[in-house]
Every structure is written in C-alpha cells, then in structure tokens.
C-alpha positions as CSV (number, residue, x, y, z in Angstrom):
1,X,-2.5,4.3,31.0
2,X,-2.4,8.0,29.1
3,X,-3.5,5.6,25.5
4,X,-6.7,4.1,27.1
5,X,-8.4,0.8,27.1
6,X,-8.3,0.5,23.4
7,X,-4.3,-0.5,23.0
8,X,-5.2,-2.4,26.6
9,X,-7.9,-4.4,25.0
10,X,-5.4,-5.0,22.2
11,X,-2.6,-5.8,24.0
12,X,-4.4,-8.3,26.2
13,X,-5.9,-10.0,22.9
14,X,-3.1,-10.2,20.6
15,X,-1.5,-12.9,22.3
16,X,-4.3,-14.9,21.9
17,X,-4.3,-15.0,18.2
18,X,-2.3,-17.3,16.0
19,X,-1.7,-14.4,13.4
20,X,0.6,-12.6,16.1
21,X,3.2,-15.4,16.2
22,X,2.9,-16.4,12.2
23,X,3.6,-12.9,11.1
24,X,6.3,-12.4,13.2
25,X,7.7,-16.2,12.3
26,X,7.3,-15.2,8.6
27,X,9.1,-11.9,9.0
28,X,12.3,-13.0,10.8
29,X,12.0,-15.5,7.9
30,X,11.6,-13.8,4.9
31,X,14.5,-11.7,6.5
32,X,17.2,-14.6,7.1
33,X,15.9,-16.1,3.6
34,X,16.8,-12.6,2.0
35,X,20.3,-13.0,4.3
36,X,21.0,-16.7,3.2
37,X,20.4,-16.3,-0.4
38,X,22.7,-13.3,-0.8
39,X,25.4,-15.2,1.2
40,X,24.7,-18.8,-1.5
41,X,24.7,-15.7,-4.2
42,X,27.9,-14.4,-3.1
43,X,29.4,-17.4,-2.1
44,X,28.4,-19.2,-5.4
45,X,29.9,-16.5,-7.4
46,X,33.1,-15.0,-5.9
47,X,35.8,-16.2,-3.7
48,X,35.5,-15.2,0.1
49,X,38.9,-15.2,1.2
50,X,39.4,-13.0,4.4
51,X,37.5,-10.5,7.2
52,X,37.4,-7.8,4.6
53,X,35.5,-9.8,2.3
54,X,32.9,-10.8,4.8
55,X,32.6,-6.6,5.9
56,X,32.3,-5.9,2.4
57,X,29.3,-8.3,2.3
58,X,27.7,-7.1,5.3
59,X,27.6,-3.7,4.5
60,X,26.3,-4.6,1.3
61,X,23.4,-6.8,2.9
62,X,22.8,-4.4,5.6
63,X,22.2,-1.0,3.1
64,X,19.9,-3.4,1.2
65,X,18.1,-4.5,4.0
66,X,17.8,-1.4,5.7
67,X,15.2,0.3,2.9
68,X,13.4,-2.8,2.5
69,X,12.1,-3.0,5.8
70,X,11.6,1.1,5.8
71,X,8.8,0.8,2.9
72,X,7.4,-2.2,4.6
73,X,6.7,-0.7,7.8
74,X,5.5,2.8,6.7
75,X,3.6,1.6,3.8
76,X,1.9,-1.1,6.5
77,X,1.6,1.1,9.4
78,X,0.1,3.6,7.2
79,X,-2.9,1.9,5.6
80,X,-3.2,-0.5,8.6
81,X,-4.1,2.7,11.0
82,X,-6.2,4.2,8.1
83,X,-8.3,0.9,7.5
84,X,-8.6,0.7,11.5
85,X,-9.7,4.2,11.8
86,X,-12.1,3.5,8.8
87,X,-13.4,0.8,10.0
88,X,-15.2,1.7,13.1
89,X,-16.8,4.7,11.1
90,X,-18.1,2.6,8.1
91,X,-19.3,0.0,11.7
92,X,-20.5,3.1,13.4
93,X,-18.8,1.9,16.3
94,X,-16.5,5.0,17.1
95,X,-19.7,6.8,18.1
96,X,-20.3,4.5,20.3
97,X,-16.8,4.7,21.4
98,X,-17.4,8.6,22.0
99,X,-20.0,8.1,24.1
100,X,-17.6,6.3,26.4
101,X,-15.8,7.7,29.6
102,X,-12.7,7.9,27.4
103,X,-11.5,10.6,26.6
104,X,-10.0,11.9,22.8
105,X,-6.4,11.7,23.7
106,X,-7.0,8.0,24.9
107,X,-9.6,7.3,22.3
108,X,-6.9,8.5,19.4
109,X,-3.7,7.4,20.6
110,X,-5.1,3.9,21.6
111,X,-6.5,3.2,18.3
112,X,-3.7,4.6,16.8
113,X,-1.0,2.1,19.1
114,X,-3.0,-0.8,18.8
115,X,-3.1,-0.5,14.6
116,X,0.3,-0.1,15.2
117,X,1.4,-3.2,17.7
118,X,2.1,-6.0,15.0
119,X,4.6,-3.5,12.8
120,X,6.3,-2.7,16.0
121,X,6.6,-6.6,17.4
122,X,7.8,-7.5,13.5
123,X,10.5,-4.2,13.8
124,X,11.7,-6.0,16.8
125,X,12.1,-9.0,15.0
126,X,14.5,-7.6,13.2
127,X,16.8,-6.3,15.7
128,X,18.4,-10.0,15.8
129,X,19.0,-10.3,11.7
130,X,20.5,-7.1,11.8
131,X,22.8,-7.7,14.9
132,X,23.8,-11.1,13.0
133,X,24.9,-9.0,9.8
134,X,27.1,-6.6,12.8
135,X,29.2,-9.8,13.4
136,X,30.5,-10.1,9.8
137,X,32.1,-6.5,10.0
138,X,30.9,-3.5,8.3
139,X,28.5,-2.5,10.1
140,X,28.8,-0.5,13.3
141,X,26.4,-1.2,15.9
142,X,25.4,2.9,15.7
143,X,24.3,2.3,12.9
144,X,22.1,-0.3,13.6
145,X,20.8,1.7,16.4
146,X,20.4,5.1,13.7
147,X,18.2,2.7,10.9
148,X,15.8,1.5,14.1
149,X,14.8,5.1,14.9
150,X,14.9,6.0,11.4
151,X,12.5,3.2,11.1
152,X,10.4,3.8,14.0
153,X,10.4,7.5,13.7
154,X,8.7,7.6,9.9
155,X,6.5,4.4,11.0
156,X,5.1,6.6,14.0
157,X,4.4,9.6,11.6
158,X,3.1,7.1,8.8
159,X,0.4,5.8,11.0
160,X,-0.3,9.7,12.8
161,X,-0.9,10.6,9.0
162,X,-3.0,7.6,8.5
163,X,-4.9,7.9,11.6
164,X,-5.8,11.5,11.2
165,X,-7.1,11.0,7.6
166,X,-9.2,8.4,9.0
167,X,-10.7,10.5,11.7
168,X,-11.5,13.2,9.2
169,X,-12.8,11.5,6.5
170,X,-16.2,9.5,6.2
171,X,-14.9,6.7,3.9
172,X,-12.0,4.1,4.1
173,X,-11.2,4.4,0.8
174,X,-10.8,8.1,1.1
175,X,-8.9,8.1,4.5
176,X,-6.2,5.3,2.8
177,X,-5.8,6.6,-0.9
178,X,-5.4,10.0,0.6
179,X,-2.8,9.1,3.0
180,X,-0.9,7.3,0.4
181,X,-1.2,10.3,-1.9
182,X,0.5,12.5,0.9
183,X,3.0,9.9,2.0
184,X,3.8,10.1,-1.6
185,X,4.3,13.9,-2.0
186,X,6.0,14.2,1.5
187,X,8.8,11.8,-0.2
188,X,9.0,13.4,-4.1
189,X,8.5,16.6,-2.0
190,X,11.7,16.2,0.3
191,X,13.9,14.5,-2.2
192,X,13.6,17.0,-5.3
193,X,12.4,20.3,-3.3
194,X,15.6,23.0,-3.7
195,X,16.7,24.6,-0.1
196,X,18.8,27.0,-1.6
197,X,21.1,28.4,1.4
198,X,19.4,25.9,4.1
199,X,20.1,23.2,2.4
200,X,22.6,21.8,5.4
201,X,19.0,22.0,7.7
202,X,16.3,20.8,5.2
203,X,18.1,18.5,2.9
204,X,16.5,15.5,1.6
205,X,18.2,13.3,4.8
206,X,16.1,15.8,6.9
207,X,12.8,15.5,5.0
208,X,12.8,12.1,2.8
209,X,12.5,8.7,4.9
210,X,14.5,7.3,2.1
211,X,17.3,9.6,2.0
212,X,17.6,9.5,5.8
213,X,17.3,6.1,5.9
214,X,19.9,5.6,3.3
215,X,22.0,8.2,5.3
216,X,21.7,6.3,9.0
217,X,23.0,3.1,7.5
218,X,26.3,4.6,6.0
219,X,28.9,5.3,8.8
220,X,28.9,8.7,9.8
221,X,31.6,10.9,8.4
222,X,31.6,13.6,11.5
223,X,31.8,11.4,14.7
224,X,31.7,14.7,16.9
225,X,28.2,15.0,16.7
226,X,27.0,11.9,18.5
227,X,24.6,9.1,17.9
228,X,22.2,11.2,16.4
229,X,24.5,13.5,14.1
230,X,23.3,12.3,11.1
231,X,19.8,11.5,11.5
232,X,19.1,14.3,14.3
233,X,16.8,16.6,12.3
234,X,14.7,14.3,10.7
235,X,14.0,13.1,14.0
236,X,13.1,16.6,14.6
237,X,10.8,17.0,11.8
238,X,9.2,13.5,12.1
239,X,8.8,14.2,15.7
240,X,7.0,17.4,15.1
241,X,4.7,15.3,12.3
242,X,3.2,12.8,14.7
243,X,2.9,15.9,17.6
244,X,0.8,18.0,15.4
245,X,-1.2,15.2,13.4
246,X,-2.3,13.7,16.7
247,X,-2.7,17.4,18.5
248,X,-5.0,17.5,15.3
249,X,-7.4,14.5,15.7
250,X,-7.5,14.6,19.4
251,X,-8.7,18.5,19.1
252,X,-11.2,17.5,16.4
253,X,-12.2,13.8,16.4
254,X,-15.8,14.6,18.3
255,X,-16.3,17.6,16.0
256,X,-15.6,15.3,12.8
257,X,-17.7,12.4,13.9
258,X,-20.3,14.8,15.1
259,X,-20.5,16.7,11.8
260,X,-20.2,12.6,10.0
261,X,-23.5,12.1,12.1
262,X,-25.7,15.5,11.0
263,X,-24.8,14.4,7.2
264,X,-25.8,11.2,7.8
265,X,-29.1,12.6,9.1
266,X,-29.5,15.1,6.6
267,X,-29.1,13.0,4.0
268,X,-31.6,10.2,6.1
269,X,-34.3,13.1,6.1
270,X,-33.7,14.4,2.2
271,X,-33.9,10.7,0.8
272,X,-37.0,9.9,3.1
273,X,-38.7,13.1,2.2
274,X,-39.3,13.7,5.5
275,X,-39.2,17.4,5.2
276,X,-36.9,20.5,6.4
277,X,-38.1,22.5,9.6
278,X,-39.7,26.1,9.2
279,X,-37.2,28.7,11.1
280,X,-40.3,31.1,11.6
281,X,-42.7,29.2,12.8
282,X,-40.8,26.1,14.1
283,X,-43.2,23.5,12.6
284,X,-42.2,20.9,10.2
285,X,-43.4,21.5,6.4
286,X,-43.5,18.4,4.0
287,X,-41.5,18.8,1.0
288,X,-42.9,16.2,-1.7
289,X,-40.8,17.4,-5.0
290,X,-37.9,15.7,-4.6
291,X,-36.4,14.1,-7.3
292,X,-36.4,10.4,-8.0
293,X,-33.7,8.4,-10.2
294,X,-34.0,5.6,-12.0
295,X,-32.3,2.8,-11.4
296,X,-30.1,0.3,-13.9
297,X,-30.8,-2.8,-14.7
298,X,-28.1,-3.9,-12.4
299,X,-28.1,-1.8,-9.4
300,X,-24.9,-2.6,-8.2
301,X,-23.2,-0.4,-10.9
302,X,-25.7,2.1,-10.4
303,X,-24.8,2.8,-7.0
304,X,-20.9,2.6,-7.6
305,X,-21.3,5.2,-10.2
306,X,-23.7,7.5,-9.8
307,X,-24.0,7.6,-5.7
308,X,-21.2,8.7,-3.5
309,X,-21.1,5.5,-2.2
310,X,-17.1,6.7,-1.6
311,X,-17.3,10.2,0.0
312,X,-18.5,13.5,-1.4
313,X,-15.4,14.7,-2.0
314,X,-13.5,12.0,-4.2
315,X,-11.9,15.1,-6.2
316,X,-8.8,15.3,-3.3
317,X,-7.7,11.6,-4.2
318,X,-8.1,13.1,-8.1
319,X,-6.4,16.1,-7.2
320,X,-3.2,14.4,-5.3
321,X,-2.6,11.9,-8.0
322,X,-2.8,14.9,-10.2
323,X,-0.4,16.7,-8.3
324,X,2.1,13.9,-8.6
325,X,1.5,12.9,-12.1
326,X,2.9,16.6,-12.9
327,X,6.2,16.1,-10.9
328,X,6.4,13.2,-13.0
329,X,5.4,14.6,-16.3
330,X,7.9,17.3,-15.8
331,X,11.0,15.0,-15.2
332,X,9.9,12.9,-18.3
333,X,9.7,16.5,-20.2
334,X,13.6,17.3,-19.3
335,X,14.4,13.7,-19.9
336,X,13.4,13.8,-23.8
337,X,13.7,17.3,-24.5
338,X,17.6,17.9,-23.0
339,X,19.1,14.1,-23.3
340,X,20.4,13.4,-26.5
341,X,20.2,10.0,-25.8
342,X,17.2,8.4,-23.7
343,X,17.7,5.5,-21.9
344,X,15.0,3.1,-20.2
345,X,16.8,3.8,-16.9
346,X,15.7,7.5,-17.4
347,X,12.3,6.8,-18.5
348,X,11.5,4.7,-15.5
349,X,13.1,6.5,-12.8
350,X,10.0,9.1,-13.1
351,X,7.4,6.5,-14.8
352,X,7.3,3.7,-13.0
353,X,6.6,5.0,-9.4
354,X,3.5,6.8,-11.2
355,X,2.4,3.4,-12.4
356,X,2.9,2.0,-9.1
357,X,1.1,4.0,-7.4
358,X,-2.0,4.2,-9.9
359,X,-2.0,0.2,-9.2
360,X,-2.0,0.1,-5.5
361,X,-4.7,3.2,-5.6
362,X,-6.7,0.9,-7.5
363,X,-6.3,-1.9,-5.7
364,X,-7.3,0.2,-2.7
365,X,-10.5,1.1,-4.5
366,X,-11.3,-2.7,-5.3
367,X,-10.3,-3.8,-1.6
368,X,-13.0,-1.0,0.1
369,X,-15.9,-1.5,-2.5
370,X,-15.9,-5.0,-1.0
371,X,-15.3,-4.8,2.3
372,X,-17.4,-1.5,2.8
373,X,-20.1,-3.7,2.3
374,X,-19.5,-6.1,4.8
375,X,-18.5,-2.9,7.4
376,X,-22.0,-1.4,6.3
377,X,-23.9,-4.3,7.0
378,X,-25.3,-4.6,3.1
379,X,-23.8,-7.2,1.9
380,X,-25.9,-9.8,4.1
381,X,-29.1,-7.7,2.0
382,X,-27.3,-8.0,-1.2
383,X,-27.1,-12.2,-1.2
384,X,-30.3,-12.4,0.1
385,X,-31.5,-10.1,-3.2
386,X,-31.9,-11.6,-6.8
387,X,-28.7,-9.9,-8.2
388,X,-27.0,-12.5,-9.7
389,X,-23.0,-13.2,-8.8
390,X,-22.0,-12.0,-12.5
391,X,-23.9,-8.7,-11.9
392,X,-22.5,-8.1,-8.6
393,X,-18.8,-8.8,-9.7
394,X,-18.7,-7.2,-12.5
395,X,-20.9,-4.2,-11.1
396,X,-18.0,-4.0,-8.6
397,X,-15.1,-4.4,-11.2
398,X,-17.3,-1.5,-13.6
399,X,-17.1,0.8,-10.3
400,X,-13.6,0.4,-9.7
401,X,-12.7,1.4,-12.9
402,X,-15.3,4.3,-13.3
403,X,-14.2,5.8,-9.7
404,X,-10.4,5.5,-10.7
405,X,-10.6,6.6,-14.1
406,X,-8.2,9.4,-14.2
407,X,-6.0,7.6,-12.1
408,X,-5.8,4.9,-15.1
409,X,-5.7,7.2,-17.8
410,X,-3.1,9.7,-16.6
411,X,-0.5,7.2,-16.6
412,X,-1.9,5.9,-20.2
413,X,-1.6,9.5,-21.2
414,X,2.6,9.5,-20.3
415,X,2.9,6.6,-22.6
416,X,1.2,8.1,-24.8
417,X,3.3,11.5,-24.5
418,X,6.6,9.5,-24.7
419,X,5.8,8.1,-28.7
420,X,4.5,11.4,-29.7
421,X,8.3,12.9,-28.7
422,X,9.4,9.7,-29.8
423,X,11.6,8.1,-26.9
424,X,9.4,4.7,-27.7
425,X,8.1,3.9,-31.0
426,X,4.6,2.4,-32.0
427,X,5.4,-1.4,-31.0
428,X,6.4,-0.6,-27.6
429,X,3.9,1.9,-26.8
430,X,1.5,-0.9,-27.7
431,X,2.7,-3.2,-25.2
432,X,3.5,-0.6,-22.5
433,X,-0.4,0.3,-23.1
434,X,-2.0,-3.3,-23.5
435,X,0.1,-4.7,-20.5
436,X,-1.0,-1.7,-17.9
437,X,-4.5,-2.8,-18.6
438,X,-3.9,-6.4,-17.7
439,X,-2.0,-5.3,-14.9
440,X,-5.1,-2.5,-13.4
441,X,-7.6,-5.9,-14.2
442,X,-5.4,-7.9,-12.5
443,X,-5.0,-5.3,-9.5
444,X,-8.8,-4.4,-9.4
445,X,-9.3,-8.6,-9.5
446,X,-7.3,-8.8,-7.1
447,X,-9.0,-6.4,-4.3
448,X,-12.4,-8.1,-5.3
449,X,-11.2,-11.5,-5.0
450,X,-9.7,-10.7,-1.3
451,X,-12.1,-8.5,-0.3
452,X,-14.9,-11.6,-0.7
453,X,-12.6,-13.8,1.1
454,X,-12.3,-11.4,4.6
455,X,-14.5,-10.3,6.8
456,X,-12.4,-7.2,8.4
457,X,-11.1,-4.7,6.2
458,X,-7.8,-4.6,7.9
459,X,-6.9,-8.4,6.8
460,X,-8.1,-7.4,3.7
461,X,-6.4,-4.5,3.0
462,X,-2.8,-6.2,4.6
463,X,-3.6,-9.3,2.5
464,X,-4.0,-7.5,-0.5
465,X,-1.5,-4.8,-0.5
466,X,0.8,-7.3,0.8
467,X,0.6,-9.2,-2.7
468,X,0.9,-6.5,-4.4
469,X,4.3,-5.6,-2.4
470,X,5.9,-9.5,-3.0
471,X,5.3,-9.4,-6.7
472,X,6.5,-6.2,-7.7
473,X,9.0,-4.8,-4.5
474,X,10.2,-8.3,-3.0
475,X,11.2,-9.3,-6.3
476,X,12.8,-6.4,-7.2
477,X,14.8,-6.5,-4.3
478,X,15.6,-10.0,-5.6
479,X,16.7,-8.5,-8.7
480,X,18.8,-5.6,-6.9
481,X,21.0,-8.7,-4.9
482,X,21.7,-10.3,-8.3
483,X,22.9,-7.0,-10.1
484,X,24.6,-5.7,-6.7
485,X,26.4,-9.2,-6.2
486,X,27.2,-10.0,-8.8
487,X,26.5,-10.1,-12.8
488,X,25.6,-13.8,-13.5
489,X,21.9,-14.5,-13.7
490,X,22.9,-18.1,-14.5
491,X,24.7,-18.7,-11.3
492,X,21.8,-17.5,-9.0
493,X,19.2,-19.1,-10.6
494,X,19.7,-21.8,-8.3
495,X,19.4,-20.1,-4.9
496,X,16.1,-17.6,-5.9
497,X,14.5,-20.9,-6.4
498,X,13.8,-21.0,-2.7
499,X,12.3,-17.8,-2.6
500,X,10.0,-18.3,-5.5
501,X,8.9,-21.9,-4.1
502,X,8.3,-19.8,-0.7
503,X,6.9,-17.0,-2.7
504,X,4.3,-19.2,-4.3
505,X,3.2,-21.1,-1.6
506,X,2.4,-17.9,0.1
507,X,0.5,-16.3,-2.8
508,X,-1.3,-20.3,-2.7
509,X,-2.1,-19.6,1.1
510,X,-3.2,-16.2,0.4
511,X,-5.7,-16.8,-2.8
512,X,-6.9,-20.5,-2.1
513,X,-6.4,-21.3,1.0
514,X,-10.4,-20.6,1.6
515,X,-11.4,-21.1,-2.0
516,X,-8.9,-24.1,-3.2
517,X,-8.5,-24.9,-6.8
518,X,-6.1,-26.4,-9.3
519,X,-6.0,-22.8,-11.4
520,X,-4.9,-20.6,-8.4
521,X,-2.5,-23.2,-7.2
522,X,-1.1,-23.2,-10.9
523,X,-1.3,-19.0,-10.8
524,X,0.2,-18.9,-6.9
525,X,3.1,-21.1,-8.1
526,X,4.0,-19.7,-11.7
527,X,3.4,-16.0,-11.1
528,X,6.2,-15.0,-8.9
529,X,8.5,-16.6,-11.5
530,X,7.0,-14.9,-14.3
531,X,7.5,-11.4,-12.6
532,X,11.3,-12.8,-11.9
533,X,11.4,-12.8,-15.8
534,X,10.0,-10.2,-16.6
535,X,11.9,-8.2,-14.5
536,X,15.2,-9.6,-16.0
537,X,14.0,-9.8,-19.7
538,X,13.0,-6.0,-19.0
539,X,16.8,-5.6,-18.0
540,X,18.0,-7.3,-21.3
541,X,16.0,-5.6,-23.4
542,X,13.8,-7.8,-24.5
543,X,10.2,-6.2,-24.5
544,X,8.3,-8.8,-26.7
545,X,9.0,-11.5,-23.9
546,X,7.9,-9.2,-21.2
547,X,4.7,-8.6,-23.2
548,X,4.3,-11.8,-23.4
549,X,4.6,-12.5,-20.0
550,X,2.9,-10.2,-18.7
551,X,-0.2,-11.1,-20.7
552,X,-0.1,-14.0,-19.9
553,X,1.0,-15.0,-16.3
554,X,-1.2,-11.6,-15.4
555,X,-4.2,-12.3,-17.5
556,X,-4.2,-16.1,-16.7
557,X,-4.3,-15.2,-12.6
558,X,-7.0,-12.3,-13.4
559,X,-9.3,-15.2,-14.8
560,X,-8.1,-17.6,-12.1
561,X,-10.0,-15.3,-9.2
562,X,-12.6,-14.1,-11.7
563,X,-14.0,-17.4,-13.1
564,X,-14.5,-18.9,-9.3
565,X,-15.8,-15.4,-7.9
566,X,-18.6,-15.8,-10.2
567,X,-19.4,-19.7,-10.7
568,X,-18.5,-20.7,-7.1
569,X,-20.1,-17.4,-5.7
570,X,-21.4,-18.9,-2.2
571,X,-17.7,-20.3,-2.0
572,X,-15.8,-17.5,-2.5
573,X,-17.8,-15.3,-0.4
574,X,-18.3,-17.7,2.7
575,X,-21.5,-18.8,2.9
576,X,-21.1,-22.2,2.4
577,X,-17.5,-24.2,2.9
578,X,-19.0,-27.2,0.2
C-alpha cells in the first residue's frame, strides 16, 4: 500500500477496540436524536397536513444538519491528526519510526489516514440519516452527494493542516493551537476577504467550508453545470490544500525531526555543561560559567513559566490570536461607531467566536501541560517526588494561565472597549467580565481534570474538546431547532429533555466514570441544563439570570473536578482504583 504499515497497523487494530463501535453507535445516535426531536418539535407545534409540509421539514433538518456535522469533523480531524503527530515526538517514537524502511510518503500519509479512520467511519454513518431525511422530500439526493464531499474534502485538508503543523513543530500544544489558529483565519479569511472582479472564482463558497457547505446543501440554481457546479472550485482549492501541505511534510519531515534532535542535543550539552568543541583545534574546551537559576518553592510553576516547557517559539500562537482578535476588533469598531442602534445580535456576531476560541486554546493549553507529562515520561518522577497534589495542580492551573495570558486578556480588553463607547453599561460589563473568568477556570479545570484521567493525548484531547463542543455548539444547535421551528420554548421543553438526560449521562461517563462521585454526577446532570438556560435567558434578555447561572452551574463543576483532583490525588490520576 502507497500509505505504509502505519494506516495497516491501524486498520488491522481498530476493530479490535470497543471505542470503534461506541463512537460510531453514539454518532448515528446523537444524529437520529437531533432528527426525532425536531420532528416531536415540529409535530408538537404545527399541524403537518400534506407532502409539502414534510419537504419543508426536511429541508429544514437537512441545512441544519449539514453544518453540524462539517465543524464536527474538521474541528476533530484537525486536532486528532495534530495530537497524533504530537505525540510520537513528545514519545520520541517518530525517530524511531524514521529509522524504519519506510519511507516519508508512507510514514506521513499513514499517520495522517490512520488519525483520520474513526472521522471517516462516523461520516459514513451518516450517509443513512441523511438518506432517511431524502425520503421526506426536499432534499435531492445531489445534494446529499455535494455536502459528503464538501465534508470530506475540508476534513482531508483539516487533518493535512494538522498533520503538517505537527511534523514541524516540537510541541503538541504548539502543532494544535496553531492549526486551530489557521483553520480560524482560513474561514474569517474566505468569508470577509473582497475579490473585487473575481469574485465569481474566489467567493466565499470557493474558500469558506461554511459558505460552501451552506451552498452544497441548497439545490443548485444552474443545473447545466453538473454534479459538481456548485461546489467545483472549492474542491479545487481544498484539493490543492491537502497536495501541497502533504508535498510539504513528506519533503521535510526527516529534516524537521533531524533539526528537533540537534536542539535536543544542544540544549542536553548547554544544561550539562558539557562544553562546545574548538573549530581550530578540534578538541573539546570545558565551559564552567554557565548560569544557574533558582528554583521556586514549588517547582512545578517554575518550570511552566519560566522554561519553554511548550516550544521556543510560543509568540506564533500569540501572534495568530492577535491577528484574529483585530478582524474582530475592527467589526465591533463599525458596529458602534456607524449603527445608531446596537443590538446584542451585532455585538456577538464578531465577539463571541473570539471568546470561543480563547476557551478551546486554553483548554488546549490545560489538556497538553498534562498529558505532555505522561508522553515525556515525567510524570511517573513527579509522584514519586515530595510535591504535594495541591502544588502540582495548582502549579499546572498557574501555567495555564500565565502561558495563555494574552489570549485571556485580549478578549477582556473587547469588553472592556465596548463600555468605554458605551454599547454595554457598567452592570453588564461586570458580568460579561466576572463570567469569562469562571468560564477560562472552568475550561483550564477542565483540561487538567481530563488530562489526569488519560493516558494518550489523543483520548484526551477528543474527550476534552468534545465537552467543550456539547455544552456550547450542541446546545446551540438545540437552541437554533427551537427558534427555526418554531417560537414556543414552552412547547419543546418537553422533547429537549431527552437530549439533556442523554447529554448528562455522557458528561457523567466522561468526568466520573474513572473517578465516581455524588458532586460530578450532580455537575454532569445539571450543567447541560444550565447552559440550555442560559442560552435562552441570553435570548430574552435577561442578563442577571445568565450571570447567575453561569456562576454558578460553571463555578460549582470547576470545584467538582478541582476538590477531588487534589484530595483524591492517587484516584484521579490512576494509581490506585480504591
């Protein structure tokens, strides 16, 4: 095979793990749970009469369903082939690989297929749930057919990005938060870029996985052009993507992991004070004046803040963030400064994908200072050390915050910018401020608390991003069925109950199923409705509630994972199962 033993060895395995058949169970799941409640929402609220009633459904369902699963599988197949990538660096395994008979393209494109094989078997899942929603009418089997290669297309170039950050960088946390920050840009990039006079080649259907996804499953207008009409050059230009990026890190993989090994060596010889070798005379000279630092009192701190125990070059991750916070900043600045009136819906349109991504970067920075322990081999000398379990959490929790600094305080800054031109007024910018700060403790908690629990940064980094996208996409997308629907929030009440039991009993599988307890069952269980109500109370109007909540459903689930992580420490982090 031209991809190597690697997606061999991973194809042969796969089948033998339970996880293989669960995720692809829950998937087709959550999908026909997402189909029945819009039908019991629907049916609950209007009267279905004839066919054109049931087409006028399925469209509905089908344009809904169609994004959903587009952010799921890029944002997954996207970190998932970063964190694999990253992995067998911070193992030191992928040398090892190197000095195998493989050869790059195999070595690459393996690793990069099997990261890849459960986001593929999971978009096949869905090819059933979508062709039920073609029976109801509405939706054109060509357009089934566009959203799947759509799908595919920006998964394939989502995992080449990820993969080839990987390979470059030295760091997981580097290789994912800098493939987020480019997926990011790629998107605000394609769908607010002007084309001037090629706009009908590079307009945002071209460029933006949203907007072509968006376009594939609307019927196509100009039948003349076949199949592919609509969605024909961003297959092009996603095509092109995954060529280059994997031309890229099959040309330079040996030269990056050769240069990762010199600095690794260099670094070895400096801190050892081994000495440098004479040019002239080719005989070693000592070099005893290096400098010495002193240590904290705890050490775990120490070496999350003033070590480069995350790459050299953390600036990039600064400097992307950066680079988005101004697109934002600049459409908040039109907002207040030409509307007359400013509405929330125009403050959040440019705000809240900022604060998103700010929480899933730190996330991402709490999931790798755990886990690139256990890669490293560390962690095993850490336990067996006298650092206590308070000093290594919050040493860890002190990091994440130090490292993603500017990432927290940009967004504080915007709030901050919106009361000084007055589009929110003191009270508000008090909770907008007080409840981002629950929110990054509960988002850095949350990497900590997962990152103890797993053993391979990939289940790690899945787990916890994957709670991260049920609380605050899934039940949006909740919220988006009610208002599309219909207008009732009474009326569906009833049928979202399902999907918050479900909801909770996942979150309960995900946080206690290792580390049980009566306060994480009572978090798992109450905190996907409290985001259902904040997200409607936020709709209404009503900001002291969502304070409120936020604080405290939040806040309560922050101290639910901290409280155990410290006073149950051998528990939480596996040693013993008493």
């Amino acid at each position: 095979m031209f991809i190597g033993p690697v997606f061999a060895r991973e194809m042969t395995i796969a089948p033998r793990r339970d996880w293989t058949y669960i995720l692809r169970s829950v998937y087709a799941g959550l999908l026909l749970l997402l189909v029945s409640t819009a039908w019991l929402v629907v049916s609950g609220t209007q009267l279905i009469t004839d066919p054109g009633d049931f087409a006028r459904f399925g469209t509905m369902l089908f344009q809904f369903l169609a994004p959903v699963q587009l952010i799921l599988a890029v944002f997954f197949a996207l970190t998932l082939a970063a964190a694999a990538a990253g992995q067998e660096k911070e193992k030191g395994t992928l040398t090892l690989l190197l000095m195998t008979r493989m050869t790059n393209s195999e070595l690459v494109l393996g690793k990069l297929f099997a990261s890849l094989l459960n986001i593929l078997m999971m978009l096949a899942v869905s090819i059933p749930v979508f062709m039920v929603i073609a029976v109801l009418g509405g939706v054109s089997y060509y357009q089934i057919v566009r959203v799947l290669l759509v799908t595919f297309f920006s998964m394939l170039a989502c995992g080449s990005l990820g993969s080839c950050v990987a390979l470059w960088r030295d760091k997981t946390f580097q290789a994912i938060a800098v493939s987020i920050l480019l997926l990011v840009l790629w998107i605000a990039a394609g769908e607010t870029m002007p084309f001037g006079k090629y706009a009908d080649i590079l307009s945002p259907a071209a460029l933006s996985p949203w907007s072509a996804v968006l376009t594939a499953s609307r019927p196509a207008i100009d039948t003349s052009a076949g199949l592919l009409g609509p969605i024909q050059n961003f297959l092009f230009v996603c095509g092109g993507i995954v060529i280059f990026l994997n031309a890229a890190a099959v040309a330079r993989v040996r030269v990056w992991c050769t240069r990762l090994v010199e600095n690794v060596k260099l670094k070895t010889e400096n801190e050892e004070g081994k000495g440098i070798k004479n040019g002239f005379r080719g005989r070693l000279v000592f070099n005893f004046r290096f400098r010495t630092r002193q240590v904290w009192n705890n050490p775990v701190i120490w070496r999350e803040m003033m070590t480069a125990a995350y790459g050299r070059r953390i600036w990039v991750i600064q400097f992307g963030f950066a680079a988005f916070f101004v697109m934002c900043f600049l459409s908040l600045h039109s907002v207040v400064t030409e509307s007359l009136t400013v509405t929330a819906a125009q403050l959040a349109a440019p705000l809240v994908p900022l604060l998103l991504l700010s929480l899933v970067l730190v996330n991402v920075q709490a999931i790798t200072s755990q886990t690139s322990e256990k890669d490293g081999g560390t962690f095993d000398l850490l336990l067996a050390s006298d650092i206590s379990p308070k000093e290594y959490v919050f040493g860890k929790l002190g990091g994440v915050f130090y490292n993603m600094r500017w990432i927290i305080i940009l967004p504080l800054f915007l709030c901050g910018y919106l009361y000084w031109h007055q589009a929110i007024d003191a009270v508000n910018l008090f909770f907008l401020l007080t409840g981002l700060l629950v929110m990054y403790a509960f988002a850095a908690m949350t990497g900590v608390y997962i990152g103890m629990q797993y053993e391979n940064t990939r289940a790690a980094t899945a787990t916890s991003l994957g709670i991260m996208f049920f609380l605050f996409v899934g039940i949006a997308a909740c919220i988006w069925i009610m208002i599309a629907f219909s207008g009732s929030f009474e009326t569906q009440l009833v049928p979202f109950s399902a999907f918050m039991v479900g909801g909770g009993l996942g979150l309960y599988i995900t946080l206690g199923a290792r580390n049980p307890s009566s306060a994480v069952a009572t978090a798992s269980f109450s905190l996907p409705i409290a985001v259902f109500y904040i997200i409607t109370s936020m709709l209404l109007g009503k900001y002291l509630l969502v304070f409120v909540a936020v604080c405290g459903a939040f806040g309560f689930t922050t101290a639910a994972m901290l409280i155990p992580s410290i006073a149950e420490f051998d528990t939480a982090t596996g040693r013993t199962t008493d």
